[in-house]
PyMOL CGO cylinders between C-alpha atoms (Angstrom):
from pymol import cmd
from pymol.cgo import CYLINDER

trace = [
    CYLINDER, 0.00, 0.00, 0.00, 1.28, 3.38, -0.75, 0.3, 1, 1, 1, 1, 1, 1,
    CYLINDER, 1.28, 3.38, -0.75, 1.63, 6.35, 1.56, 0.3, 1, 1, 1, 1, 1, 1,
    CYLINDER, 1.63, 6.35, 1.56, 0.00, 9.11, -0.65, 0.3, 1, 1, 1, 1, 1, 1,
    CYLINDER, 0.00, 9.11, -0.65, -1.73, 8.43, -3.97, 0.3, 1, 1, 1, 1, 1, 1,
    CYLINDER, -1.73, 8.43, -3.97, -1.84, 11.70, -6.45, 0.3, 1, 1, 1, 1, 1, 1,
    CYLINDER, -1.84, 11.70, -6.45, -5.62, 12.20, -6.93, 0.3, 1, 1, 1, 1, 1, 1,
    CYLINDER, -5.62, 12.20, -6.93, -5.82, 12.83, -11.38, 0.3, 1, 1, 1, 1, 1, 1,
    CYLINDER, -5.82, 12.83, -11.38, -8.99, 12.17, -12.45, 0.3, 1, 1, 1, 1, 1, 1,
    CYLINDER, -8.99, 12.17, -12.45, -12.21, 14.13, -11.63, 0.3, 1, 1, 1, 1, 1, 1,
    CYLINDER, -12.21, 14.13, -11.63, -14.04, 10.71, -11.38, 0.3, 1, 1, 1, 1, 1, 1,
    CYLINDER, -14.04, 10.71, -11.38, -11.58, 9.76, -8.54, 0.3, 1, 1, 1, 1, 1, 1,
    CYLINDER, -11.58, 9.76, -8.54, -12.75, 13.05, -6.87, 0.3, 1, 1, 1, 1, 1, 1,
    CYLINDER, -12.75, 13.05, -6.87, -16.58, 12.68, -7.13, 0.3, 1, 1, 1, 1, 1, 1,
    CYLINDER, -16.58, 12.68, -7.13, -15.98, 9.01, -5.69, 0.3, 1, 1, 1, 1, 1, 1,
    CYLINDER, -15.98, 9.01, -5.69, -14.14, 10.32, -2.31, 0.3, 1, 1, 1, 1, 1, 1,
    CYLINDER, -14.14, 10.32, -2.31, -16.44, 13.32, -2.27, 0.3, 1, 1, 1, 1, 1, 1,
    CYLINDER, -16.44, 13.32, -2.27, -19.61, 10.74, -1.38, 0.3, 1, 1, 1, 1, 1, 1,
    CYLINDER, -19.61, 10.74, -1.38, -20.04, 10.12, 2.42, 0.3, 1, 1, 1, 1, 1, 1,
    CYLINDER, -20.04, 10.12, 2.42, -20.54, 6.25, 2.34, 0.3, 1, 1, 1, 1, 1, 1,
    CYLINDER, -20.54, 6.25, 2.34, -17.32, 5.19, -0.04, 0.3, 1, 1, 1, 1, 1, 1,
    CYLINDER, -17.32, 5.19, -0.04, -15.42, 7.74, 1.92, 0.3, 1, 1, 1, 1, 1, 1,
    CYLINDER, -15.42, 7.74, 1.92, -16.37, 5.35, 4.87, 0.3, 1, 1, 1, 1, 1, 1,
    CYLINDER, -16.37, 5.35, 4.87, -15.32, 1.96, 3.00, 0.3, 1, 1, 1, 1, 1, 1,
    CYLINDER, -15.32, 1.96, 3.00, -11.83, 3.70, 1.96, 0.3, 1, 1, 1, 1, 1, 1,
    CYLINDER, -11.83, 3.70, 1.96, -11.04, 4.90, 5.67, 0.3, 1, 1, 1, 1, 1, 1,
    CYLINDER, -11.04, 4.90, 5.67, -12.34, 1.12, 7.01, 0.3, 1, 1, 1, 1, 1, 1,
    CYLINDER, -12.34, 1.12, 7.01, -10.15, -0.57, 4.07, 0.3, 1, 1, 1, 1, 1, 1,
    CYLINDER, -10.15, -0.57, 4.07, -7.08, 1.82, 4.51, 0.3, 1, 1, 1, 1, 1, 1,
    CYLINDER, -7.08, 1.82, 4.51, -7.08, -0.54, 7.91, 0.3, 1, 1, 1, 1, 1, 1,
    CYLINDER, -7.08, -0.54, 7.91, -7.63, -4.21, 6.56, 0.3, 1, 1, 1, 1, 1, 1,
    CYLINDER, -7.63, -4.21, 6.56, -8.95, -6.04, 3.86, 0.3, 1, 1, 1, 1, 1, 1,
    CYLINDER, -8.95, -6.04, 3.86, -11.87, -7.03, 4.14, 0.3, 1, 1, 1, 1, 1, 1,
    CYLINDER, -11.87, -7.03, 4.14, -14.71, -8.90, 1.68, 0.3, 1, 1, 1, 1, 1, 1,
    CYLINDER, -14.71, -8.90, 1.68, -18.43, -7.32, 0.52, 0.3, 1, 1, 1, 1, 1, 1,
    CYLINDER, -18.43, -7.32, 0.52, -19.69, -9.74, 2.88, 0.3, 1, 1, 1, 1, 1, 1,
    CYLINDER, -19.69, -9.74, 2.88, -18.07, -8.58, 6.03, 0.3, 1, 1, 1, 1, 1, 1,
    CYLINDER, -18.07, -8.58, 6.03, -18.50, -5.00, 5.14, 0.3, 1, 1, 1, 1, 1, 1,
    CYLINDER, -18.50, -5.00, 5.14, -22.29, -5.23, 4.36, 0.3, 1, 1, 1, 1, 1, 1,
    CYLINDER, -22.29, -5.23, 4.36, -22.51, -6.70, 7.79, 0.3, 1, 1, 1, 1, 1, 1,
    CYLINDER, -22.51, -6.70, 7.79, -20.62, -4.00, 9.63, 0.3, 1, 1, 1, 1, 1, 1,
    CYLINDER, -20.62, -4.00, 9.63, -22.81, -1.60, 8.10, 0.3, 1, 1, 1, 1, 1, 1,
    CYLINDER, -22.81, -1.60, 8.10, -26.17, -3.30, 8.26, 0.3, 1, 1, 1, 1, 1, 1,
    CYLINDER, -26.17, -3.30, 8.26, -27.00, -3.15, 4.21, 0.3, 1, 1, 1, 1, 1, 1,
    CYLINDER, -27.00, -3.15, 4.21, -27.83, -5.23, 1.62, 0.3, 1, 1, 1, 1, 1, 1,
    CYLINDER, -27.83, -5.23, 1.62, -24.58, -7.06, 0.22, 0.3, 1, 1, 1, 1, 1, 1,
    CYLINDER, -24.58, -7.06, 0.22, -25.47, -5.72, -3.30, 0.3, 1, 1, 1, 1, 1, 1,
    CYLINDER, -25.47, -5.72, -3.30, -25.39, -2.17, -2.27, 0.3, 1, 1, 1, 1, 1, 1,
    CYLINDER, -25.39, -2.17, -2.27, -21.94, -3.10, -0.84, 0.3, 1, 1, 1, 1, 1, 1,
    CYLINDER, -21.94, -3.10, -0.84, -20.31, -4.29, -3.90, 0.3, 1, 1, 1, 1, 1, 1,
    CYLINDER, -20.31, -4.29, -3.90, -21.67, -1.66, -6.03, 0.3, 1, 1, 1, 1, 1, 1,
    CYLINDER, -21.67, -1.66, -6.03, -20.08, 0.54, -3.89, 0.3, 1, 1, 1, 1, 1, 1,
    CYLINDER, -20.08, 0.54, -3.89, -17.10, -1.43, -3.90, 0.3, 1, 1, 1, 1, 1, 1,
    CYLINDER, -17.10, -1.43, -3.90, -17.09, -1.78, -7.53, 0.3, 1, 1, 1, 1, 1, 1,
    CYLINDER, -17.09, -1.78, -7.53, -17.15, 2.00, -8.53, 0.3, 1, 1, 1, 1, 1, 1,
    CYLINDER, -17.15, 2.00, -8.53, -14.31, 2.39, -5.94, 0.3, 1, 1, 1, 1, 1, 1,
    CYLINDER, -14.31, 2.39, -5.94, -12.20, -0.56, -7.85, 0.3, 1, 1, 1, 1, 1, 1,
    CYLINDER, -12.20, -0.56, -7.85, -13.32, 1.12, -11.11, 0.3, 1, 1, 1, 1, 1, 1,
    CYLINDER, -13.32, 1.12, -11.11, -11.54, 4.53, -10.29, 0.3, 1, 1, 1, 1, 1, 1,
    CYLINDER, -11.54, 4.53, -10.29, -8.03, 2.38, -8.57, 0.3, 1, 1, 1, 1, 1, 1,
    CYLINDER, -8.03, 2.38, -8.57, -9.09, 3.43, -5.19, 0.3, 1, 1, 1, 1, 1, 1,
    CYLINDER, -9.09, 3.43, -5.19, -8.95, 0.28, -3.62, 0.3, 1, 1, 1, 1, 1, 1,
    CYLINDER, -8.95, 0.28, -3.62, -7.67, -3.47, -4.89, 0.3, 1, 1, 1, 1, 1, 1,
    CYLINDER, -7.67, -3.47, -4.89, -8.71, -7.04, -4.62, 0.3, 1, 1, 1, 1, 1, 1,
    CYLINDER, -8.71, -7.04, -4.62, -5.20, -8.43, -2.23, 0.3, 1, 1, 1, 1, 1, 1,
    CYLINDER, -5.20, -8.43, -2.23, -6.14, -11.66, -2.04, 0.3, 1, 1, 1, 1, 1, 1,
    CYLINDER, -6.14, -11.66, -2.04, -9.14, -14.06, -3.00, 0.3, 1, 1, 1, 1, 1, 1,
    CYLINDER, -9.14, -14.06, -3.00, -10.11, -17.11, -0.34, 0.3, 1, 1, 1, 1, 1, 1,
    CYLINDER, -10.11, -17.11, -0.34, -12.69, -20.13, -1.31, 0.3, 1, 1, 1, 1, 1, 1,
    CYLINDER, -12.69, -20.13, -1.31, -15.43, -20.72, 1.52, 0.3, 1, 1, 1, 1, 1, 1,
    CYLINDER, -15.43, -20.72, 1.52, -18.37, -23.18, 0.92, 0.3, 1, 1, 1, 1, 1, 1,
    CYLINDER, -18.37, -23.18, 0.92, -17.74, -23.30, -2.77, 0.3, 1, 1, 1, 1, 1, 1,
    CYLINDER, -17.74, -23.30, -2.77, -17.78, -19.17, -2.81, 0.3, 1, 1, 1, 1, 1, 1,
    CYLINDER, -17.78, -19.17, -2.81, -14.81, -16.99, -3.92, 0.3, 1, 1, 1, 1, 1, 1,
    CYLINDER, -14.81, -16.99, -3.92, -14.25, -14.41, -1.35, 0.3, 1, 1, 1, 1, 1, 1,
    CYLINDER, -14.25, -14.41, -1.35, -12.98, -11.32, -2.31, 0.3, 1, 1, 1, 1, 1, 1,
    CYLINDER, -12.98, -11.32, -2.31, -11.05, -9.12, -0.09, 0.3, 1, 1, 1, 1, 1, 1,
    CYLINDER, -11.05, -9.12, -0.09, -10.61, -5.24, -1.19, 0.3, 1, 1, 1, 1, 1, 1,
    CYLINDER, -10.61, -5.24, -1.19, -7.87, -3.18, 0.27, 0.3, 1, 1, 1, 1, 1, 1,
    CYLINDER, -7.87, -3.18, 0.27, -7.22, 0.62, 0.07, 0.3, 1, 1, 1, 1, 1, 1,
    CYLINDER, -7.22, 0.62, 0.07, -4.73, 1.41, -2.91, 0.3, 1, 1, 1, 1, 1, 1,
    CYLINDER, -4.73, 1.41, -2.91, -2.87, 4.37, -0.08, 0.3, 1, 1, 1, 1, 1, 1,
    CYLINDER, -2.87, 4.37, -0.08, -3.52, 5.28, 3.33, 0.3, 1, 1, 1, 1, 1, 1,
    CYLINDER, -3.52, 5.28, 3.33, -4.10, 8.73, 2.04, 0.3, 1, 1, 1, 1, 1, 1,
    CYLINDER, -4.10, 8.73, 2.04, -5.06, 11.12, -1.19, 0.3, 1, 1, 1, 1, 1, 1,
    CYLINDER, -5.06, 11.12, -1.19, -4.05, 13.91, -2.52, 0.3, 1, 1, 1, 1, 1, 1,
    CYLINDER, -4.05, 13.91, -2.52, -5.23, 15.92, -5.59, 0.3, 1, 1, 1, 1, 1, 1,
    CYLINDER, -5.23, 15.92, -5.59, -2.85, 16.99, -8.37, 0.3, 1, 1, 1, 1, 1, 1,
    CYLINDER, -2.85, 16.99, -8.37, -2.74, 20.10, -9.46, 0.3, 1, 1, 1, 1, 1, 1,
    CYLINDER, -2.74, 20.10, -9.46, -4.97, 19.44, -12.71, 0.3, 1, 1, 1, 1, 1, 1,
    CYLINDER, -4.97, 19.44, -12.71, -7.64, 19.84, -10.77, 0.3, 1, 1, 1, 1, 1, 1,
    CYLINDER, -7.64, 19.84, -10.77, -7.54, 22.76, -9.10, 0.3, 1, 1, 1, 1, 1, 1,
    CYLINDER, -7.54, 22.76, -9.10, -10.16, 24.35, -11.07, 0.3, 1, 1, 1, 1, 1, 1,
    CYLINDER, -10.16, 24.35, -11.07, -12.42, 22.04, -8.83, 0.3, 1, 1, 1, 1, 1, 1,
    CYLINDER, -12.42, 22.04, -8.83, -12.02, 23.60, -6.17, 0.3, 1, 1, 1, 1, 1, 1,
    CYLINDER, -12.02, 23.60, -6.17, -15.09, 23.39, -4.54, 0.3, 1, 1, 1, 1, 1, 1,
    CYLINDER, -15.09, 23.39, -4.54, -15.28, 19.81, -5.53, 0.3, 1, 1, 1, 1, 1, 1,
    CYLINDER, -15.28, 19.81, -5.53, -11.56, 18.97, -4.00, 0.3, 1, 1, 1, 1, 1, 1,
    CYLINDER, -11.56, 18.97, -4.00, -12.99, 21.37, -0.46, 0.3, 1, 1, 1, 1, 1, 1,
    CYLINDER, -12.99, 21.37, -0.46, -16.27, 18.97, -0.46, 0.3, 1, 1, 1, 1, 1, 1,
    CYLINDER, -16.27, 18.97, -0.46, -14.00, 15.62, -0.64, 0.3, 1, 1, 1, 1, 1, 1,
    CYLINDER, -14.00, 15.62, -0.64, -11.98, 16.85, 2.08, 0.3, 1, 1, 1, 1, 1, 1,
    CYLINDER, -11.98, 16.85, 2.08, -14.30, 18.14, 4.53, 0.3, 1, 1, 1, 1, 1, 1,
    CYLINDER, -14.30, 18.14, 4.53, -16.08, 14.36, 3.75, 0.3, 1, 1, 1, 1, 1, 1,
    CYLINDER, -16.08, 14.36, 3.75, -12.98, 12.55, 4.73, 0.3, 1, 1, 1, 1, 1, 1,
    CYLINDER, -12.98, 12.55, 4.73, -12.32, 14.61, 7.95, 0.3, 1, 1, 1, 1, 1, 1,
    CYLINDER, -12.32, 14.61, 7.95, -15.95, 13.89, 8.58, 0.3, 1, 1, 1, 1, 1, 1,
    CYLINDER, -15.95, 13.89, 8.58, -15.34, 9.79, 7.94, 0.3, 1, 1, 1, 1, 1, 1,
    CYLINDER, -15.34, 9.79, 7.94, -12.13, 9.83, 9.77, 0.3, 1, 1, 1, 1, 1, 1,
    CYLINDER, -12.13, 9.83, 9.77, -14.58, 11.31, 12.92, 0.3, 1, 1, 1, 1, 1, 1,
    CYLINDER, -14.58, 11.31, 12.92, -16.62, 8.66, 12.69, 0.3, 1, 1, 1, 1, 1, 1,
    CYLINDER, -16.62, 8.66, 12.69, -14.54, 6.30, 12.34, 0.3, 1, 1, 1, 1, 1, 1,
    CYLINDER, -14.54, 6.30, 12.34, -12.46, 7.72, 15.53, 0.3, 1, 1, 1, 1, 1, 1,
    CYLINDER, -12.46, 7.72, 15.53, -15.67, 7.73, 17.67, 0.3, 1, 1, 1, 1, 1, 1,
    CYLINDER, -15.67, 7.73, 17.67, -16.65, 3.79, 16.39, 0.3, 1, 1, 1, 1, 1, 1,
    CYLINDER, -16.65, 3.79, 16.39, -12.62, 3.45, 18.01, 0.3, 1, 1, 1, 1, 1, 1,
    CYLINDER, -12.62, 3.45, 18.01, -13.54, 5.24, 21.02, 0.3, 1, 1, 1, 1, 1, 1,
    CYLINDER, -13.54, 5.24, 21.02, -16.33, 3.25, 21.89, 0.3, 1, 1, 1, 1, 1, 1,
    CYLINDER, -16.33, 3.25, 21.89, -15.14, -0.12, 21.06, 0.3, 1, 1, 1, 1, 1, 1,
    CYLINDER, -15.14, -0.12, 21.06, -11.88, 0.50, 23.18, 0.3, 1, 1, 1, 1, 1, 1,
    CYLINDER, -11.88, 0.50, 23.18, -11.09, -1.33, 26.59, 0.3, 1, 1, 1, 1, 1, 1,
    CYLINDER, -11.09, -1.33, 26.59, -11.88, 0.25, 29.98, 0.3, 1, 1, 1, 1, 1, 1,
    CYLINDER, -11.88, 0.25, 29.98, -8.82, 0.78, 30.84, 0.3, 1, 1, 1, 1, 1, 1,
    CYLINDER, -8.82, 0.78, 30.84, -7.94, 2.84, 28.28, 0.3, 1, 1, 1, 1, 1, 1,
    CYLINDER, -7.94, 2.84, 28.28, -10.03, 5.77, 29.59, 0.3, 1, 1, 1, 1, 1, 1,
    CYLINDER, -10.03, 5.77, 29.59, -9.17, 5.17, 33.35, 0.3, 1, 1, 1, 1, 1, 1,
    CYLINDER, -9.17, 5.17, 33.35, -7.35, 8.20, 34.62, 0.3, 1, 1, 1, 1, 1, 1,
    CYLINDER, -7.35, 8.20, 34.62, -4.67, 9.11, 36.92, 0.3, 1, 1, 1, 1, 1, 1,
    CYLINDER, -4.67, 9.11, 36.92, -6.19, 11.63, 39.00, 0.3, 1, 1, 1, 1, 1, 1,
    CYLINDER, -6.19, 11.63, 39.00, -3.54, 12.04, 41.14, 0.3, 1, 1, 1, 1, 1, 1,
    CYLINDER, -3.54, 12.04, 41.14, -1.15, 13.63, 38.89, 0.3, 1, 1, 1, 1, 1, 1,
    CYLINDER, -1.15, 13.63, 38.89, -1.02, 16.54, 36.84, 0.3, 1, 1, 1, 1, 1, 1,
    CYLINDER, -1.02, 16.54, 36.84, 1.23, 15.26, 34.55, 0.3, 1, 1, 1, 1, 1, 1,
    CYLINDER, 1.23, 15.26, 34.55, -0.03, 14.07, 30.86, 0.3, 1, 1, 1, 1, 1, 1,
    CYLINDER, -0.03, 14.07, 30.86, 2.18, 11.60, 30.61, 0.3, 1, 1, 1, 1, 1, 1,
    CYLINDER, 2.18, 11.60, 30.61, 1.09, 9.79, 33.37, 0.3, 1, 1, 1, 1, 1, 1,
    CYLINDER, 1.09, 9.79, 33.37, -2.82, 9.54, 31.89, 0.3, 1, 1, 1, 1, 1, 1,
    CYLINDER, -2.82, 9.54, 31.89, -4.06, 6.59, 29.94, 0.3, 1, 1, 1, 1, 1, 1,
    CYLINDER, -4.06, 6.59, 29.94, -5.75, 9.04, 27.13, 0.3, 1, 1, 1, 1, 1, 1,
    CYLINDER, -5.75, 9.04, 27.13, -5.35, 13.08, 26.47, 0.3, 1, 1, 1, 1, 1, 1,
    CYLINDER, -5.35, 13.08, 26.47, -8.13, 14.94, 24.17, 0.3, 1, 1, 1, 1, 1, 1,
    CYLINDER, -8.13, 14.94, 24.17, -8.09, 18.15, 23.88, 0.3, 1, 1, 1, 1, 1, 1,
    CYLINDER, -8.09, 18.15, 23.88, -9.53, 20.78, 21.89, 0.3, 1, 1, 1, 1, 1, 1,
    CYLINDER, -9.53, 20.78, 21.89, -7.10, 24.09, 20.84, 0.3, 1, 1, 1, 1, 1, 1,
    CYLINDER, -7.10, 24.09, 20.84, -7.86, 27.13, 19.56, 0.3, 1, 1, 1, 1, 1, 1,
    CYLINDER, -7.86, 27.13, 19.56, -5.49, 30.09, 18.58, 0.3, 1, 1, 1, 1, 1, 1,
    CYLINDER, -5.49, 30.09, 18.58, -5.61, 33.42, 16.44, 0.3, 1, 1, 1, 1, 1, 1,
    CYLINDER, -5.61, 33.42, 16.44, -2.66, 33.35, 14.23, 0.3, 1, 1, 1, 1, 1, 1,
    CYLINDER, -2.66, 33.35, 14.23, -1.13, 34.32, 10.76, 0.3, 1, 1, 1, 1, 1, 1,
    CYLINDER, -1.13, 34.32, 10.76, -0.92, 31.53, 8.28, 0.3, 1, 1, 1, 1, 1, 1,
    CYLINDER, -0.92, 31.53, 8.28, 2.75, 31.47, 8.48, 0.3, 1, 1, 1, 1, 1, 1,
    CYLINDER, 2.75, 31.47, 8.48, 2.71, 30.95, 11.95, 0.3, 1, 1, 1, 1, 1, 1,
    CYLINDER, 2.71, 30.95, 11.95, 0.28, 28.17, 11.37, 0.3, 1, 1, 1, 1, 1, 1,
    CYLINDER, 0.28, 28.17, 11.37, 2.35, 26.70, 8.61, 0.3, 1, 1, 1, 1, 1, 1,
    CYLINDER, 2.35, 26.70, 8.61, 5.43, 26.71, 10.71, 0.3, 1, 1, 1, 1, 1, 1,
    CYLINDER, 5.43, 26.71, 10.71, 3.04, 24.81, 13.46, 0.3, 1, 1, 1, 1, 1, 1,
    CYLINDER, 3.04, 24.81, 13.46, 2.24, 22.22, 10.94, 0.3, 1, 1, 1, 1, 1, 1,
    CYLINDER, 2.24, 22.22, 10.94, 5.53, 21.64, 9.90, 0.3, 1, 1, 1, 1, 1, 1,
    CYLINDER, 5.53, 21.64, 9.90, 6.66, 21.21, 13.02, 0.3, 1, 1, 1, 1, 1, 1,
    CYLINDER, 6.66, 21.21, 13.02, 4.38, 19.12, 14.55, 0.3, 1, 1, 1, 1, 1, 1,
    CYLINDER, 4.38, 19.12, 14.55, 4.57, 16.36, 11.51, 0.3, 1, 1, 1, 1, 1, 1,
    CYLINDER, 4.57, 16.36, 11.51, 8.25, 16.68, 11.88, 0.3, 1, 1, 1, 1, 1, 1,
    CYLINDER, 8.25, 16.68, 11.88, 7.86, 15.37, 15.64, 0.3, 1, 1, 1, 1, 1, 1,
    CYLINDER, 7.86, 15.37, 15.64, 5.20, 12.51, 13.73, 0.3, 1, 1, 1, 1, 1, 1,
    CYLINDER, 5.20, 12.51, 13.73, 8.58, 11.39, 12.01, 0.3, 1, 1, 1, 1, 1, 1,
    CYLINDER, 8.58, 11.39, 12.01, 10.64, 11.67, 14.31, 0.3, 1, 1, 1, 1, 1, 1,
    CYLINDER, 10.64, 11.67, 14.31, 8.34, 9.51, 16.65, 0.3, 1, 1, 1, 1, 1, 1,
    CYLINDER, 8.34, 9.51, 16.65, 7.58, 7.26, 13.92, 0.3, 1, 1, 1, 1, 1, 1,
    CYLINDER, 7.58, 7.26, 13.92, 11.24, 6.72, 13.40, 0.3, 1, 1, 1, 1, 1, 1,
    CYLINDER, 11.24, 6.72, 13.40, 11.38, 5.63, 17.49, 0.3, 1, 1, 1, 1, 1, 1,
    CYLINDER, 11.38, 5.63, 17.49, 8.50, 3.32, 17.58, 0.3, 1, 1, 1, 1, 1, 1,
    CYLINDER, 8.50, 3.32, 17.58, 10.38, 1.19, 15.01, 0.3, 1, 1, 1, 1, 1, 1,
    CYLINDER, 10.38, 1.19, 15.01, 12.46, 0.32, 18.12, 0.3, 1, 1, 1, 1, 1, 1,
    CYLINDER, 12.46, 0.32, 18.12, 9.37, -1.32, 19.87, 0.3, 1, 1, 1, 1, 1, 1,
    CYLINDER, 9.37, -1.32, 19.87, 8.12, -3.71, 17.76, 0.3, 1, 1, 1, 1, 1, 1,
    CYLINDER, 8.12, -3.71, 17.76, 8.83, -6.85, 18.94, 0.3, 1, 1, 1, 1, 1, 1,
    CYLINDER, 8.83, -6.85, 18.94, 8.27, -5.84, 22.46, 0.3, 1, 1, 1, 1, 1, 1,
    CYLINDER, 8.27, -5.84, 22.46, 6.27, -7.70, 24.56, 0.3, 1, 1, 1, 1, 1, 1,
    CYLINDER, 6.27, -7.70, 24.56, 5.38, -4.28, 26.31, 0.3, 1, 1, 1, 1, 1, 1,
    CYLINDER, 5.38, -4.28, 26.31, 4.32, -2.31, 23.53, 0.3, 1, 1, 1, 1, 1, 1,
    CYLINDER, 4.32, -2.31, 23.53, 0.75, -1.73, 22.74, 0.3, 1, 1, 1, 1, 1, 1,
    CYLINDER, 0.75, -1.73, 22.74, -1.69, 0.05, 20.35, 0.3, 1, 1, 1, 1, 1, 1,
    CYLINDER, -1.69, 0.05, 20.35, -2.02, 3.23, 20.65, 0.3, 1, 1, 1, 1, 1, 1,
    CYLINDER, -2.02, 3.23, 20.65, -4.51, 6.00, 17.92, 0.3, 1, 1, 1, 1, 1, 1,
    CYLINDER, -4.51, 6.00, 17.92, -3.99, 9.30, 17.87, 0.3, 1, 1, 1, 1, 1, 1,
    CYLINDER, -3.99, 9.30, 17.87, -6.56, 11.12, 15.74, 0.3, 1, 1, 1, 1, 1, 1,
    CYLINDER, -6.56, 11.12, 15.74, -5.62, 15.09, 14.08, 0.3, 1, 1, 1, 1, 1, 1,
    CYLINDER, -5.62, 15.09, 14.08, -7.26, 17.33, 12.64, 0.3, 1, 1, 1, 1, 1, 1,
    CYLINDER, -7.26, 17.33, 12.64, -7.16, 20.96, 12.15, 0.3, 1, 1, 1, 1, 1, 1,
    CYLINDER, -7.16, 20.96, 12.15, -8.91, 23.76, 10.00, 0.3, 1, 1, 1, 1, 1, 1,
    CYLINDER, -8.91, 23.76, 10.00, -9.47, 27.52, 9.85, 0.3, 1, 1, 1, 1, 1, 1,
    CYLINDER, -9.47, 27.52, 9.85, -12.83, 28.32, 11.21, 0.3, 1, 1, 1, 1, 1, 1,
    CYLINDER, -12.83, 28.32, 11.21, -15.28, 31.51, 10.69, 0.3, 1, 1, 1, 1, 1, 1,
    CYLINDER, -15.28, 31.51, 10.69, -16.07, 32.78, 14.21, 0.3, 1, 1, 1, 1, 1, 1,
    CYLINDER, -16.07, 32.78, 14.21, -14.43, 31.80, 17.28, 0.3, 1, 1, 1, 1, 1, 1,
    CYLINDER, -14.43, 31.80, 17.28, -16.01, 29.38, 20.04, 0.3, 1, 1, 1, 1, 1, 1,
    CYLINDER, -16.01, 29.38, 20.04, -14.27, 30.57, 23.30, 0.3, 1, 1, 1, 1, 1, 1,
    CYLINDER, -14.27, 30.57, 23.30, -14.14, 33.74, 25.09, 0.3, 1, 1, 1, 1, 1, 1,
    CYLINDER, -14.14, 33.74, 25.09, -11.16, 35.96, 24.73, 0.3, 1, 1, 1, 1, 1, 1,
    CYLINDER, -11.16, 35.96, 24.73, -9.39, 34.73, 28.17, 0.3, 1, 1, 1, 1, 1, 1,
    CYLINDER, -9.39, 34.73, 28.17, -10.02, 31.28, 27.90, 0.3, 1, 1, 1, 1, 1, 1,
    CYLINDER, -10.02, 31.28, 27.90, -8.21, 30.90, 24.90, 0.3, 1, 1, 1, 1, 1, 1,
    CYLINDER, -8.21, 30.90, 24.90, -4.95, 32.02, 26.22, 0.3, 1, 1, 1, 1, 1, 1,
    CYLINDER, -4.95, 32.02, 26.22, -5.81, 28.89, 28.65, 0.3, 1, 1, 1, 1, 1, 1,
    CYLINDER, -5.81, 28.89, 28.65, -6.67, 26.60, 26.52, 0.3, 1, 1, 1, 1, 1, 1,
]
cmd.load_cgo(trace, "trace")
């Protein structure tokens, strides 16, 4: 599977842009996975599934990885082509096409974040109360909101996927150890119209 897949073809655009493949693409950027098991995740009718499915395949968004016989029935399992997408610059002119896909992924990569919230152990949101410390809790969330020029913001950015790296790069140490364990961290951020908090309790926050 590829990192980042360059987004060319308007069709490929439209397809990401609708809120229920968006869904299949986040699930299969995780696992493959067959019709049947997806149409049972999400309570429909197999055939709506692999129409679905199909148009995704159609515009090499996702792949058949591997095929498996059970009862006489050749299984299927479809896999995300890249864990992410980005547009090329062809298609600029759609911009308001390229905004609506986006906006729909953040919105599937919510909901696929809150189906991981509430399928995760206990422990996982048991706190610490006794210290003050973050990272001595067994979760953070947190919700930040600043006033600043774009380059300011841009340096944030860059900064912040430079310490994704640089962690990524550490983890690499880990595997294999018996201690380690799963962690998701979820991250998004946007420019927004109007401001939520009051004037002093976003220098707090």
């Amino acid at each position: 599977m590829e990192n980042i897949l360059i987004i060319k073809e308007y069709s490929q655009l439209k397809a990401l842009s609708d809120p229920f493949k968006s869904k299949l693409l986040i699930r299969l950027m995780e696992t493959p996975q067959t019709g049947q098991q997806l149409s049972e995740i999400y309570k429909m009718p197999r055939a709506k599934v692999h129409y679905h499915l199909k148009e995704l395949e159609k515009f090499n968004l996702i792949r058949i990885v591997k095929t498996e016989e059970k009862n006489g029935i050749v299984q299927k399992f479809y896999q995300s082509v890249a864990r992410g997408f980005f547009p090329d610059a062809n298609l600029l002119p759609y911009r308001d096409e390229i905004s609506l896909t986006n906006r729909q992924t953040v919105l599937s990569l919510l909901d696929r974040t809150m189906h991981r919230v509430l399928s995760a152990p206990e422990e996982s949101f048991q706190h610490n109360y006794t210290s003050s410390d973050p990272t001595q809790w067994n979760f953070q969330s947190s919700s930040w909101e600043f006033t600043a020029t774009e380059e300011h913001y841009k340096w944030f950015i860059k900064k912040q996927y430079e310490l994704f790296e640089e962690f990524r790069k550490l983890r690499k140490e880990d595997d294999g150890d018996p201690t380690s364990k799963i962690y998701i961290i979820s991250n998004f951020s946007f420019e927004v119209k109007e401001s939520l908090y009051e004037e002093e309790e976003k220098e707090e926050k």
